[in-house]
Backbone bond lengths (Angstrom), bond angles and torsions (degrees), N, CA, C in turn:
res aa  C-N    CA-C-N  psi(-1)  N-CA   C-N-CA  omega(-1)  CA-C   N-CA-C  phi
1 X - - - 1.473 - - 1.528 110.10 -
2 X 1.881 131.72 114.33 0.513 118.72 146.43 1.965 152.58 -70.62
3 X 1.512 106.96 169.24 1.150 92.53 164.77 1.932 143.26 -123.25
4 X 1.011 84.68 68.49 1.457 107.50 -170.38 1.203 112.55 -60.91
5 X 1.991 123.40 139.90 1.231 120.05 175.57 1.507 124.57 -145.84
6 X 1.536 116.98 108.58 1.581 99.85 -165.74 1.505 111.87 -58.15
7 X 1.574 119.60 154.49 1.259 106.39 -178.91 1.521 98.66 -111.11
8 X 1.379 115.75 -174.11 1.686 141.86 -174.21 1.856 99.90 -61.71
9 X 1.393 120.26 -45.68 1.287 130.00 170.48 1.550 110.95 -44.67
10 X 1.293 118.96 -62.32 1.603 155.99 154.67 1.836 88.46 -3.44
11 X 1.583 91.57 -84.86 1.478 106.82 -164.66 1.211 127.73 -58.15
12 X 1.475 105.71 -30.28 1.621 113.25 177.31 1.369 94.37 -81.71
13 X 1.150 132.26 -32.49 1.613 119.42 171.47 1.669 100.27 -63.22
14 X 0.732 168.10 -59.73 1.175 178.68 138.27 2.002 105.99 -3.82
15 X 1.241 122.01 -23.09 1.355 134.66 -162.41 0.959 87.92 -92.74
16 X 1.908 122.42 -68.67 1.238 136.66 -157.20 1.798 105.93 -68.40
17 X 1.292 103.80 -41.64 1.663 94.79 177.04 1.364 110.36 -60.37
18 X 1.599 129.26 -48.63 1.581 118.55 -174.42 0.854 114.49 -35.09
19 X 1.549 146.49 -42.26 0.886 147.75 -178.11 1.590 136.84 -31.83
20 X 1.407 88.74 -34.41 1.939 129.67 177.15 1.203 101.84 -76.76
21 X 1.250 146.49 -7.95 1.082 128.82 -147.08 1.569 121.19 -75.22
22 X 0.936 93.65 -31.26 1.460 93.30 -176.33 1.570 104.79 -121.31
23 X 1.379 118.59 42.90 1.503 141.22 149.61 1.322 111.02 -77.73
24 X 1.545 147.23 -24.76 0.816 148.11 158.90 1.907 127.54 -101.86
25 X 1.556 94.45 9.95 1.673 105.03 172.61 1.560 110.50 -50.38
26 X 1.456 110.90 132.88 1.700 131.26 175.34 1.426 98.61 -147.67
27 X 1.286 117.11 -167.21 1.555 131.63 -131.34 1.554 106.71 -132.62
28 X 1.402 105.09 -10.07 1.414 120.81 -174.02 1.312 100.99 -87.10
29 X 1.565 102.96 -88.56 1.787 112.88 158.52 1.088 137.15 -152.34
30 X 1.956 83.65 87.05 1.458 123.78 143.92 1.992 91.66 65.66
31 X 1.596 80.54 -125.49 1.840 88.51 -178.03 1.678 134.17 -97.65
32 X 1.115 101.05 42.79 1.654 114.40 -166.94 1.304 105.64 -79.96
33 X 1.391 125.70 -48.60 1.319 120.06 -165.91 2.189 91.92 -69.46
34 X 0.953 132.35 -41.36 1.318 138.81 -172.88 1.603 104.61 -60.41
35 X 1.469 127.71 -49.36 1.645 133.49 159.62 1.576 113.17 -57.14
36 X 1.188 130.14 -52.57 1.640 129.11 156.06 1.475 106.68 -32.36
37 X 1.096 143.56 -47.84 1.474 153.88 -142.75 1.658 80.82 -90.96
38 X 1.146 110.17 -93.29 1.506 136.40 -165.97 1.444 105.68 -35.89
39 X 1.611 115.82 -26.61 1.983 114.53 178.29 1.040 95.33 -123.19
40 X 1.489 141.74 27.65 1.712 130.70 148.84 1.674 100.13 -56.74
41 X 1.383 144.40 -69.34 1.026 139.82 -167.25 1.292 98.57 -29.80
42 X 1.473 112.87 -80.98 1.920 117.96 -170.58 1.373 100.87 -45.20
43 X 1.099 119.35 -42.66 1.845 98.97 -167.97 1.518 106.35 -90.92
44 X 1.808 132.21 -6.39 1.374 98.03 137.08 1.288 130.89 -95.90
45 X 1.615 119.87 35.21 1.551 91.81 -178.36 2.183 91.69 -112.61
46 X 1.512 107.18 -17.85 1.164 108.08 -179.13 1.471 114.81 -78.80
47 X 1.602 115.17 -35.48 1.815 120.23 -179.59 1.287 118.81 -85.54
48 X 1.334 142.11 107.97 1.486 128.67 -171.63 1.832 91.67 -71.47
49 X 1.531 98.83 -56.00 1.720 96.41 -156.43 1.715 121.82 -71.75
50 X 1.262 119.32 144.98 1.087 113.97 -151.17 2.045 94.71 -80.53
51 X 0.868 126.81 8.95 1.583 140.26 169.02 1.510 114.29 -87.03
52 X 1.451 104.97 -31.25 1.554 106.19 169.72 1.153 126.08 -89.18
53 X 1.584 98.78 -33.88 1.806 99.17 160.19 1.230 129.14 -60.18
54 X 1.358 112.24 -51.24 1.486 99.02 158.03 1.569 138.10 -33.43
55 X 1.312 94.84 -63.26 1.679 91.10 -175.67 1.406 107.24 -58.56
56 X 1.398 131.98 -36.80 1.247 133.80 169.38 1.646 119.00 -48.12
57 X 0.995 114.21 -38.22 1.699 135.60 -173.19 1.745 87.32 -81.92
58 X 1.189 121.50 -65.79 1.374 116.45 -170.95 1.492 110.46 -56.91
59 X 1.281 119.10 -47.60 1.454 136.03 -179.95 1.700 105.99 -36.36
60 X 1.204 96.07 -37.33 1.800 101.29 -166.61 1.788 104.36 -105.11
61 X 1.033 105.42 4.69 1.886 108.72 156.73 1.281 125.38 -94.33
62 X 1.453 109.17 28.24 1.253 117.05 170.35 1.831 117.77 -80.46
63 X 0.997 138.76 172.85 1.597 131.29 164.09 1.046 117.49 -40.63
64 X 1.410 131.90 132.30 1.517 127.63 171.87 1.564 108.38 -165.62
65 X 1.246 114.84 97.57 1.351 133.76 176.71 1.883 118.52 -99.32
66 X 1.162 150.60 135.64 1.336 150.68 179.20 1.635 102.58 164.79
67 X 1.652 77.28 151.63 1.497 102.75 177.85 1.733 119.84 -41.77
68 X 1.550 141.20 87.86 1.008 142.06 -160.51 1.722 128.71 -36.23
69 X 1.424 87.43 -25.13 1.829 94.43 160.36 1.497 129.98 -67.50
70 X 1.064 110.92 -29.81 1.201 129.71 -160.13 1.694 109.77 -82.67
71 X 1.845 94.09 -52.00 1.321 102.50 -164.50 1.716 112.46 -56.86
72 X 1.500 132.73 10.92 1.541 116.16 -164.63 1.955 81.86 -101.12
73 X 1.453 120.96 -2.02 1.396 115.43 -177.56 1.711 94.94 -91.64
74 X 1.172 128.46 -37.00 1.214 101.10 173.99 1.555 128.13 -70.53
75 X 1.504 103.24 -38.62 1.182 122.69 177.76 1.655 114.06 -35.74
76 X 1.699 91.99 -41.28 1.694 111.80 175.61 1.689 99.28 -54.38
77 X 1.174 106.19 -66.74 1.568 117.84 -171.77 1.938 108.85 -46.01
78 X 1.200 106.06 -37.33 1.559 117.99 -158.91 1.731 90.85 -77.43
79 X 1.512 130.86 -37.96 1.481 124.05 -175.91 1.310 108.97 -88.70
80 X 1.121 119.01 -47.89 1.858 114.12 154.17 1.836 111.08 -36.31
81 X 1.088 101.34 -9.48 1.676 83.98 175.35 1.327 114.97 -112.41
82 X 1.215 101.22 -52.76 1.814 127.38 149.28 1.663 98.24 -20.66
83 X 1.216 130.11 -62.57 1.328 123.74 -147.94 1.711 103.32 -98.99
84 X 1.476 107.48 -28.18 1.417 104.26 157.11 1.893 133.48 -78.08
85 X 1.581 77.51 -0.73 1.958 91.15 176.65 1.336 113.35 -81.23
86 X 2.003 95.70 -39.93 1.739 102.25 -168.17 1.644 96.83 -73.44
87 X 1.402 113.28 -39.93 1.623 96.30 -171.63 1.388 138.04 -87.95
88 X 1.623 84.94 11.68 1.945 102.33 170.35 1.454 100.22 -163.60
89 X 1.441 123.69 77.43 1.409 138.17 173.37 1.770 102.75 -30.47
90 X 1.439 104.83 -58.52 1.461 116.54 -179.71 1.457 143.21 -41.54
91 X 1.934 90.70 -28.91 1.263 110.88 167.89 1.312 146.85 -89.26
92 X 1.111 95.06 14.07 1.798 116.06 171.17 1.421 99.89 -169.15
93 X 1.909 111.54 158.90 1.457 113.32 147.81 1.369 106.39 -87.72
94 X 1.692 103.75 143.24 1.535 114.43 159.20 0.970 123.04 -51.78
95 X 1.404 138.98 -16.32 1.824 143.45 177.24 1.730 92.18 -64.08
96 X 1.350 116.52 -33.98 1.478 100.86 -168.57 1.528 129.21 -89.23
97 X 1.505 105.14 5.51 1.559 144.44 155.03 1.486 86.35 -44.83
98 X 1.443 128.21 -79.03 1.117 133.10 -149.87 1.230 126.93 -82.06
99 X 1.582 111.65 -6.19 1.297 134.16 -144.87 1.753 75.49 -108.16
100 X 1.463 125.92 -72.90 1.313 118.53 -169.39 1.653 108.74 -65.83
101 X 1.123 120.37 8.73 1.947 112.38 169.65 1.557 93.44 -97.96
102 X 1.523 129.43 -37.86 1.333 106.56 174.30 1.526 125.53 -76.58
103 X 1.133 112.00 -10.37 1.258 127.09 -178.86 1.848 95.19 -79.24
104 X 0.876 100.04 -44.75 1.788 89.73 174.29 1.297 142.71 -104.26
105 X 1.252 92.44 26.02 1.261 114.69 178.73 1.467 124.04 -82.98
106 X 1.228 117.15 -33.18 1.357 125.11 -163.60 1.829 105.11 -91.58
107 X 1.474 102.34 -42.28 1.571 112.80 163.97 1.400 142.41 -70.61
108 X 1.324 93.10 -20.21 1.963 113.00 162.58 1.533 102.72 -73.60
109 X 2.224 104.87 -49.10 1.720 77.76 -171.98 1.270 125.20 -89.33
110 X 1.418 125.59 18.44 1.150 139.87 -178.88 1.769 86.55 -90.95
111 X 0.650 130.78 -86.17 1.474 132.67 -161.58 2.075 101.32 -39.73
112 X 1.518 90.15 -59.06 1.809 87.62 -163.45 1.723 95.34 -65.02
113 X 1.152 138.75 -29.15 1.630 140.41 -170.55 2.001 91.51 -56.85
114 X 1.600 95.81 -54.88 1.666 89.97 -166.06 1.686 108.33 -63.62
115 X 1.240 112.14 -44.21 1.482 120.66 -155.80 1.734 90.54 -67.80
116 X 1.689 107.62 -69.16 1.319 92.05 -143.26 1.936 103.76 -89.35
117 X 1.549 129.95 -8.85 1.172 138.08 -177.07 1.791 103.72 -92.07
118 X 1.066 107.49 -53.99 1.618 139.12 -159.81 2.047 94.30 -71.77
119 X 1.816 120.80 -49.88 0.880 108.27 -146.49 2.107 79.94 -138.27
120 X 1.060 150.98 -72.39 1.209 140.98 -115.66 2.003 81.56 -106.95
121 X 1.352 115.02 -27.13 1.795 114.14 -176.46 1.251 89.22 -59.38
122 X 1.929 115.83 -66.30 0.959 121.52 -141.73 1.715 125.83 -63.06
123 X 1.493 98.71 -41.16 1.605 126.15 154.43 1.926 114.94 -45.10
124 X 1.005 133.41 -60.47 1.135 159.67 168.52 1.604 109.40 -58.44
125 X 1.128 121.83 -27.64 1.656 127.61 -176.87 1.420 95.65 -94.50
126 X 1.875 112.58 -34.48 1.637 120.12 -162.58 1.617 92.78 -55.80
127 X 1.446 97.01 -62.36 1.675 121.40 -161.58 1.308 101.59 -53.71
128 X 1.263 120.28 -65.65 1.683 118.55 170.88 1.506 125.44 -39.53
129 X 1.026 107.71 -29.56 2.039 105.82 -174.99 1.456 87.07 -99.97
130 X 1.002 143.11 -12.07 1.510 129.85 172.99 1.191 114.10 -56.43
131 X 1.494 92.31 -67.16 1.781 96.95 178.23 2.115 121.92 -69.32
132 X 1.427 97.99 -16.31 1.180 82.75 -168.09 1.501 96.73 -87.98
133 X 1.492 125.03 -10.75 1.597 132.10 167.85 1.656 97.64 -39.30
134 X 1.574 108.78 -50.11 1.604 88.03 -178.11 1.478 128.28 -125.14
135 X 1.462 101.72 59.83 1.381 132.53 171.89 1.865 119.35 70.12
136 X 1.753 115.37 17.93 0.957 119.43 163.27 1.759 111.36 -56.25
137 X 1.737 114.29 159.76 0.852 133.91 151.86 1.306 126.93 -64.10
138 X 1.972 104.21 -41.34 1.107 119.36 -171.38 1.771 99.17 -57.47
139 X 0.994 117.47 -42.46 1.553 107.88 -174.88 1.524 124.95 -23.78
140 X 1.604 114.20 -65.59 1.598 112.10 -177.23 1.856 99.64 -84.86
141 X 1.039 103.24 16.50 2.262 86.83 -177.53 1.838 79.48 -109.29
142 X 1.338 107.42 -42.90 2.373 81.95 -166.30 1.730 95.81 -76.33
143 X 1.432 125.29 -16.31 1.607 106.81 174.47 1.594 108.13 -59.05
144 X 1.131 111.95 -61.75 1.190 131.82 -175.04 1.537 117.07 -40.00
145 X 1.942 110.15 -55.04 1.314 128.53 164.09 1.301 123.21 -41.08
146 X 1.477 100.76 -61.12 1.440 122.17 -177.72 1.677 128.61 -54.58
147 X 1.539 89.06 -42.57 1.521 103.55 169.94 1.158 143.05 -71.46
148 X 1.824 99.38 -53.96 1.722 118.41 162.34 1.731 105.99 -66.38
149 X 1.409 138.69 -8.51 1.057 121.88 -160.71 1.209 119.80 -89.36
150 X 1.597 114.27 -36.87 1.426 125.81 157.83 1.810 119.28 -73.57
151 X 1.241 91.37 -49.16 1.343 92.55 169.01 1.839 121.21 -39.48
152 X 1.281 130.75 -73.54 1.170 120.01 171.24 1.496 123.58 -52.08
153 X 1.130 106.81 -45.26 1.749 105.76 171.44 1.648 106.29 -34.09
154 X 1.091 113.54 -58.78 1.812 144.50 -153.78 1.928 88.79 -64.36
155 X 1.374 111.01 -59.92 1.704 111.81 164.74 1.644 115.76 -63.15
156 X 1.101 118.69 -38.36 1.534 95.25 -174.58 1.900 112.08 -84.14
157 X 1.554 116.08 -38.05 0.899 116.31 176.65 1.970 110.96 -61.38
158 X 1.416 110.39 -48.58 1.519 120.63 151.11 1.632 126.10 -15.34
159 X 1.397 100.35 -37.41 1.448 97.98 -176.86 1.269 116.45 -126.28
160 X 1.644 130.77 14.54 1.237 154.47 -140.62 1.954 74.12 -116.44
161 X 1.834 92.66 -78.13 1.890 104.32 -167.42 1.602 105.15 -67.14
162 X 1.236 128.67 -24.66 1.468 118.77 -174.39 1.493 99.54 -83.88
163 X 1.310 131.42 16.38 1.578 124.56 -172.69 1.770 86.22 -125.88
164 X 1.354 104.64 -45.00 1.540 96.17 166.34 1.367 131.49 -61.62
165 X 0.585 113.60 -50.94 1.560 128.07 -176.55 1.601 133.41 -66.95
166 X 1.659 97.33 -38.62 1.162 116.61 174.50 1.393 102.99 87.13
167 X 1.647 97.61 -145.51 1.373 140.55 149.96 1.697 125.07 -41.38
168 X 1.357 103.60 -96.22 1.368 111.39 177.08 1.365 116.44 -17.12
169 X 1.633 134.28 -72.53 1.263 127.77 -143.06 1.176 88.95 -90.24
170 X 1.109 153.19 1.35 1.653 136.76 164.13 1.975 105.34 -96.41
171 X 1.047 104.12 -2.77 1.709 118.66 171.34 1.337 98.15 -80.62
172 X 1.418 131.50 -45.16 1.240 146.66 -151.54 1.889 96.99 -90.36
173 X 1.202 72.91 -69.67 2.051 87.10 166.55 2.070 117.88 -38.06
174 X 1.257 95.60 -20.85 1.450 93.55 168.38 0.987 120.83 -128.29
175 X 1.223 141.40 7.59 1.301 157.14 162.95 1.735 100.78 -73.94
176 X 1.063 89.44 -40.93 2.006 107.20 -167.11 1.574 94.34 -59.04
177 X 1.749 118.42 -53.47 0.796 132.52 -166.36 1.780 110.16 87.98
178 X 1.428 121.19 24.00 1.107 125.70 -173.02 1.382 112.49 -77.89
179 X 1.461 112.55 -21.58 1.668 130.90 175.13 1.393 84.51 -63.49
180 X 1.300 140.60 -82.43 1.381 124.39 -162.36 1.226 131.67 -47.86
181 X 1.497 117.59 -8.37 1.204 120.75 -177.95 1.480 114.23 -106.76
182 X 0.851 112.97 -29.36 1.618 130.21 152.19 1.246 110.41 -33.33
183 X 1.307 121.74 -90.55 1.455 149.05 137.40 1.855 106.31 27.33
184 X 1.506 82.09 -85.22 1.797 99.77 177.43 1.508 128.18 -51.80
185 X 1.746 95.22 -48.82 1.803 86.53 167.83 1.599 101.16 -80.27
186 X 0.995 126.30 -49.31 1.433 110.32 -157.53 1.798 95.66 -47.29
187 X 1.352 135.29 -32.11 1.320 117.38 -170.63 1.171 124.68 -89.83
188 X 1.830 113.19 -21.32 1.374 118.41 149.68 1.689 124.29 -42.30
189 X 1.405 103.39 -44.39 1.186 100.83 165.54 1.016 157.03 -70.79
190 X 1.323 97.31 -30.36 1.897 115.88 149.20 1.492 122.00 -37.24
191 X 1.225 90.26 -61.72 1.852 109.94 172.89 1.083 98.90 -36.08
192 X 1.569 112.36 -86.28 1.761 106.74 -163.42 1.582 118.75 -47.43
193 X 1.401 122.39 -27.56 1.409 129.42 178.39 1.761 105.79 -49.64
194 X 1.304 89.99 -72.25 1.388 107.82 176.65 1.586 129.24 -49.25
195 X 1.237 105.75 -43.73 1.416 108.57 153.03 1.638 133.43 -47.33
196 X 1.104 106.27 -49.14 1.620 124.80 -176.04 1.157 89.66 -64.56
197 X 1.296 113.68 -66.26 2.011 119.63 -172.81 1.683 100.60 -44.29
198 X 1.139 126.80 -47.70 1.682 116.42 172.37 1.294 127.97 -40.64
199 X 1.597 100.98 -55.02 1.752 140.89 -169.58 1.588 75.72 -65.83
200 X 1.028 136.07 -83.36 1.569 121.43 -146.58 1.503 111.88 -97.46
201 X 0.995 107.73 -50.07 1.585 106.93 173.07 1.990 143.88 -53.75
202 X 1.514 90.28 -23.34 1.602 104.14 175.22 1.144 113.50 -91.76
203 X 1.395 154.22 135.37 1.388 139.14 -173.50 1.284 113.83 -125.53
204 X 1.471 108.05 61.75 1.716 111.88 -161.45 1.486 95.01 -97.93
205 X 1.764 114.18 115.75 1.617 104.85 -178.54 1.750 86.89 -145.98
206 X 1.139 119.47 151.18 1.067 148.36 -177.45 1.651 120.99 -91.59
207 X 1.287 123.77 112.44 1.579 107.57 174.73 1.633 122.52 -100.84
208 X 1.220 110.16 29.75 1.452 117.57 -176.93 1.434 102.44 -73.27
209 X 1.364 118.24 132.68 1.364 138.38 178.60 1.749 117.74 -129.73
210 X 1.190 105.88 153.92 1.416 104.72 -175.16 1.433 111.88 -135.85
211 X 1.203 116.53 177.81 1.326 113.18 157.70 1.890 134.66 -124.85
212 X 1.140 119.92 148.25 1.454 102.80 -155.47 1.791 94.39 -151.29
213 X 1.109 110.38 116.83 1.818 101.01 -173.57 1.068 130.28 51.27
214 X 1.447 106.99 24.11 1.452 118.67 155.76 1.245 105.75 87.67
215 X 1.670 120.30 27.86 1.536 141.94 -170.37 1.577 101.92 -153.96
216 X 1.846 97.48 129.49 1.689 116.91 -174.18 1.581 97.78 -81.73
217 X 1.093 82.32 111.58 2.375 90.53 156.02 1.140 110.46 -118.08
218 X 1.539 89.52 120.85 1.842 90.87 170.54 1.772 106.17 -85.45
219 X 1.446 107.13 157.78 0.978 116.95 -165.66 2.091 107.59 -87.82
220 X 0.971 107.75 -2.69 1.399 97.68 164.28 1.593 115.53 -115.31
221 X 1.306 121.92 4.08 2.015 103.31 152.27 1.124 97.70 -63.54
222 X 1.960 129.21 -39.48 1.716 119.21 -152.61 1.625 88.13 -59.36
223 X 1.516 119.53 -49.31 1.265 129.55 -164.18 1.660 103.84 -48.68
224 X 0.809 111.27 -83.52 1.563 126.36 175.08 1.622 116.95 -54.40
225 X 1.474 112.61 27.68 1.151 114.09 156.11 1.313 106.36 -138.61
226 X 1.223 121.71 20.18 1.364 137.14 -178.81 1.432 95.20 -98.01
227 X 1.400 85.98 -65.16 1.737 95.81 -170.38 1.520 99.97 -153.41
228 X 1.789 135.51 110.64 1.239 131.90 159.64 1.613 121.85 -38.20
229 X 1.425 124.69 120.82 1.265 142.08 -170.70 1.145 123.80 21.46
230 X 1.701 93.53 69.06 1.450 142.49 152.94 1.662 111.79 -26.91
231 X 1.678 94.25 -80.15 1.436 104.79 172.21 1.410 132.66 -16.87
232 X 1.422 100.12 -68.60 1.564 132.67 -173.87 1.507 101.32 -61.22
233 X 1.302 126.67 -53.86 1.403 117.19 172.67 1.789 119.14 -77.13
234 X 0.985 126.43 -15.12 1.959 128.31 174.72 1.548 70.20 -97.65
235 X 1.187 170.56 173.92 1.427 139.08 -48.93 1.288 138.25 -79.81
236 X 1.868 106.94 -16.82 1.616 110.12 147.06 1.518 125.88 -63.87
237 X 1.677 130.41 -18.38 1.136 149.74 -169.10 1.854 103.25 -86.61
238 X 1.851 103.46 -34.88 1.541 101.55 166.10 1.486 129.29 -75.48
239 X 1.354 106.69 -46.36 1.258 148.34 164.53 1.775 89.54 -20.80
240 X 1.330 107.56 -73.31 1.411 125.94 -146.03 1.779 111.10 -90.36
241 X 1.803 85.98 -13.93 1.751 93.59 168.59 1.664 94.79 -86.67
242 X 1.129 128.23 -68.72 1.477 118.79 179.03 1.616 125.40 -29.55
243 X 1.351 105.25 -40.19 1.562 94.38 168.81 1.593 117.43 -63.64
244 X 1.789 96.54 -46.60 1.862 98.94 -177.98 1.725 97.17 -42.45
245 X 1.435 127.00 -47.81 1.562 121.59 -179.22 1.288 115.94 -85.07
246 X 1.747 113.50 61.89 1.517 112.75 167.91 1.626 121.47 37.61
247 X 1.107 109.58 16.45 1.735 97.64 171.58 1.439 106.44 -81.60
248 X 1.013 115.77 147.53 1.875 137.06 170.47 0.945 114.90 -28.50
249 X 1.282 140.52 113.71 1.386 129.69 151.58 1.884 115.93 -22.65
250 X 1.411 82.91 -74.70 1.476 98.61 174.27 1.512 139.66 -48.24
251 X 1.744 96.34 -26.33 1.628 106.90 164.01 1.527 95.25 -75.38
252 X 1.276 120.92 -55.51 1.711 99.36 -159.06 1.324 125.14 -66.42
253 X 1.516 122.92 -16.34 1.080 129.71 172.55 1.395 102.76 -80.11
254 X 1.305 146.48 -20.77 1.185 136.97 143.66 1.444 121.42 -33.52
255 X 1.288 81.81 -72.31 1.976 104.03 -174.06 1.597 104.93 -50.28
256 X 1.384 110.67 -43.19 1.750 98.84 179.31 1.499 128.46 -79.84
257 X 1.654 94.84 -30.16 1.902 94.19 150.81 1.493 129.88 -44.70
258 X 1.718 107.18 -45.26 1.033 117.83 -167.67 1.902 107.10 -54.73
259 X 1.831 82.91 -72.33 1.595 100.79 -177.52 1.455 122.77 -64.70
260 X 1.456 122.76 19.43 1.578 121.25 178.87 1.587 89.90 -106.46
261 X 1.881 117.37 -37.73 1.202 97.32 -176.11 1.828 119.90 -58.62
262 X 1.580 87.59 -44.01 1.522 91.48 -172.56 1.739 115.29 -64.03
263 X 0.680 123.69 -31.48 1.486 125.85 166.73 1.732 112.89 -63.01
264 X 1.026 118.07 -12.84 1.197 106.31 -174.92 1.400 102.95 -107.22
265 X 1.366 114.00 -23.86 1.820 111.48 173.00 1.273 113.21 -76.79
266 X 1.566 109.57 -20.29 1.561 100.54 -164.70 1.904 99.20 -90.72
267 X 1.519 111.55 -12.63 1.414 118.44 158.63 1.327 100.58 108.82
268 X 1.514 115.06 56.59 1.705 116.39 -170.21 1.127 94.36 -116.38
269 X 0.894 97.03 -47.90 2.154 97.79 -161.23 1.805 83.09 -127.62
């Protein structure tokens, strides 16, 4: 039984590579060659022989897709195993190295998709177009601030406790069922983000007017006393049915360039 120990050097090598991760993204699997990169350090400071590195190096070219924040917490988890493999071969198979990165894969990117795409972009993009709506600078430095600021914290501390911890407390962590609760507000919260960002941010209003007893109504107070910025939500509500039906990102943002101009010459909106 050896006694092998990654050190603090180790890990910040390990911080700074995540970063890469998806410098080597392909179609086969996803981000593997970018996780190989990021645990070469651990697998040379734990494998002397160049036969063990390999399989170790090969070991980690398996599939591995997740939210890029997230992954320096497994990564944590993946050298905690790595380093309990090299110093007691006996005490685990290496297949199960791989077995707990797919196992956490699907629940990291569910969590990091809501938190940091779903909830900390969207918040952070809000705040940024606010100000740059009225010609601040501050606009692209607090997106930028706002975003990368938790975000890296979230990776280094991420791979600090997932190297501590291991295994167990994320065993515990789902047993608890605390991932699900996580989960739920963090996506409630998205929602409301995203919502507000509709409510204020889209400015879809209509100037069609009529006449009725010898008195002009425009047709969006009726709207906006129905329901305040009506509009803005029945065209994020289309918007968002067309994606559920596989249409293009890229066509619809076409298509809505197209059809905002024409609606607005023909005197609709």
């Amino acid at each position: 039984m050896n006694n092998k120990k990654l050190t603090k050097k180790d890990l910040h090598s390990i911080f700074w590579r995540a970063f890469a991760l998806q410098g080597g993204f392909n179609y086969e699997k996803m981000q593997n060659i970018g996780y190989v990169y990021a645990m070469e350090p651990v697998i040379k400071r734990l494998y002397s022989s160049t036969k063990d590195r390999a399989a170790a190096l090969k070991r980690h070219l398996a599939l591995f897709n997740c939210t890029p924040a997230m992954t320096p917490m497994i990564m944590g988890i993946s050298s905690a195993m790595e380093e309990q493999y090299a110093n007691n071969p006996s005490s685990m198979d290496p297949d199960s190295i791989n077995s707990v990165k797919a196992a956490l894969m699907a629940p990291f990117s569910g969590i990091g998709d809501s938190i940091f795409f779903g909830t900390f972009r969207v918040i952070a993009a809000g705040i940024g177009a606010s100000f740059a709506k009225q010609g601040s600078i501050l606009g692209p430095i607090l997106f930028f601030a706002l975003y990368n600021l938790p975000v890296t914290l979230i990776r280094a501390f991420g791979l600090k406790y997932g190297y501590k911890w291991g295994v167990e407390s994320l065993d515990e962590v789902q047993k608890n069922g605390v991932m699900d609760q996580i989960m739920q507000i963090v996506g409630i919260i998205g929602m409301m983000v995203v919502g507000g960002m509709v409510a204020t941010m889209l400015p879809v209003t209509t100037t069609l007017k009529f006449s009725m007893t010898g008195a002009t109504v425009k047709l969006q107070t009726i709207l906006d006393q129905v329901m305040p910025k009506l509009l803005p939500l029945l065209v994020t509500l289309l918007v968002f049915y067309l994606i559920r039906k596989k249409v293009s990102v890229s066509k619809l943002t076409v298509g809505v360039l197209i059809l905002g101009i024409l609606l607005h010459v023909i005197g609709i909106l």
